[in-house]
N, C-alpha and C positions, 0 to 999 in steps of 0.2 A: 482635794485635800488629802496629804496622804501621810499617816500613821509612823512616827517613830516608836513607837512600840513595837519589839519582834514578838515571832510568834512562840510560843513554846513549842520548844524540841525534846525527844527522845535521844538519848545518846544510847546507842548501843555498842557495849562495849565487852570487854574480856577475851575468849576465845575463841577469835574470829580474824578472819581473813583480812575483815573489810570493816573495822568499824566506822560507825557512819551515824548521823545526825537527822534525824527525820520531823519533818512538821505533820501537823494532823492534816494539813494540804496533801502533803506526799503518804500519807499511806491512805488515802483515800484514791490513789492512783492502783493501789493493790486489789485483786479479790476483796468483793466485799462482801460479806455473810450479816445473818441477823439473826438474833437471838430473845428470844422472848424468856425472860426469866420473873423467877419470883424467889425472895429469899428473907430473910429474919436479921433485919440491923437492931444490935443489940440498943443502942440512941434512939433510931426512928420506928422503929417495928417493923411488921411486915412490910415489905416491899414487893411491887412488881414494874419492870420496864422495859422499853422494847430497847434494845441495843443493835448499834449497826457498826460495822468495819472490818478489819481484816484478820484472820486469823494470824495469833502468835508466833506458828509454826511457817505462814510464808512472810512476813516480815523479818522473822531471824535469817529467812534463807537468801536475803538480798543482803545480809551480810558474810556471809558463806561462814556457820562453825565448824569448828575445828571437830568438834564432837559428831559432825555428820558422817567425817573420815571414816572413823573407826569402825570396831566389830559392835554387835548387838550388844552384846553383855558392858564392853569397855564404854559404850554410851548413856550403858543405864547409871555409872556413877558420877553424870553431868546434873549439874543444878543452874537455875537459873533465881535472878532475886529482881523483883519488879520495882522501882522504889519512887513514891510520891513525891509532890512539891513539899508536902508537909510531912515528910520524912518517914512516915507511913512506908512499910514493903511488905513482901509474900515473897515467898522460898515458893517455887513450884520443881517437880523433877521433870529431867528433859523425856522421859517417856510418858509424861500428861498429854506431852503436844506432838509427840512422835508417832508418824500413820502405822508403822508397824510396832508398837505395843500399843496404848491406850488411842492415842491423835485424839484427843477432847477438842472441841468447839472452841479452845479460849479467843476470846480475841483482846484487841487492842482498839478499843470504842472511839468512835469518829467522831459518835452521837448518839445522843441517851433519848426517847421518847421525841422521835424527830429533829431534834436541838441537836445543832453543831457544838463539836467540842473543842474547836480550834482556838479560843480564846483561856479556856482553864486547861488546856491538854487534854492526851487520849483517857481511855480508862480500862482496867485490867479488867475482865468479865470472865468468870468460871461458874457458867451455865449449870456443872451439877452442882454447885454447892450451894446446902442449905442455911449457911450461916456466910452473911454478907462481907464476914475481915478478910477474904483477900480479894475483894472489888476494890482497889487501889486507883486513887483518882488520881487527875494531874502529874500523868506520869513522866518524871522525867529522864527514868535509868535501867536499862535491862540489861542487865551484866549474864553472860554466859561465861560455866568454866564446870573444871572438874570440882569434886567433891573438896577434895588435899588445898586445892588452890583458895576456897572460899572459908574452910578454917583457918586457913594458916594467914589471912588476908583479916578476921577477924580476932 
């Protein structure tokens, strides 16, 4: 029996080579990292869970940005906005996930506490953060671009 239902995709888009459409099948094809966190939802309170998938930083890279091109300095004024089904986002700056200034652990969640995430989509996870607003579920949009581009866009 087989499913007319599709799967939720990621669109990645903005400054990029290669924008591209991804299922939580296909980034589970990437490095996958794990992540044990715990954090403070202001709804549910404390939280802790184990998260698995791939990091932020080699998912964007299969879309080649444009902001890898540049110098150090010219890439630190890239942002990126991670944006939910339920219209929920988080601003992150491109040197959280860039190896040569901060490269944080983010990733793009496959699976929360062993549970697939293929049917509600990925989820944004920022391991140091002690406050849980930008764990962004159901994600369906990671926009890369410079800084000019994303005010002048809003």
């Amino acid at each position: 029996m087989s499913s007319t239902t599709t799967a939720p995709a990621v669109l990645l888009h903005g400054h990029l080579d290669r924008p591209t459409e991804l299922t939580v099948r296909q980034l589970r094809e990437l490095p996958c990292h794990r992540a044990e966190v715990s954090f403070d939802c202001r709804t549910s309170g404390p939280q802790r869970h184990s998260f698995q998938g791939p990091k932020l930083w080699d998912v964007l890279h299969a879309a080649k940005p444009r902001a890898d091109s540049g110098t150090r300095k010219a890439r630190l004024g890239h942002l990126l906005t991670v944006t939910g089904a339920d219209g929920h986002f988080a601003v992150l700056s491109w040197a959280e996930i860039d190896p040569e200034f901060s490269g944080r652990g983010i990733l793009l969640a496959t699976s929360i506490d062993g549970r697939p995430l293929d049917a509600a989509g990925p989820q944004l996870v920022v391991p140091e953060d002690t406050c849980g607003a930008r764990y962004v579920s159901g994600i369906t949009a990671v926009w890369v671009g410079p800084l000019h581009a994303w005010s002048a866009a809003s």
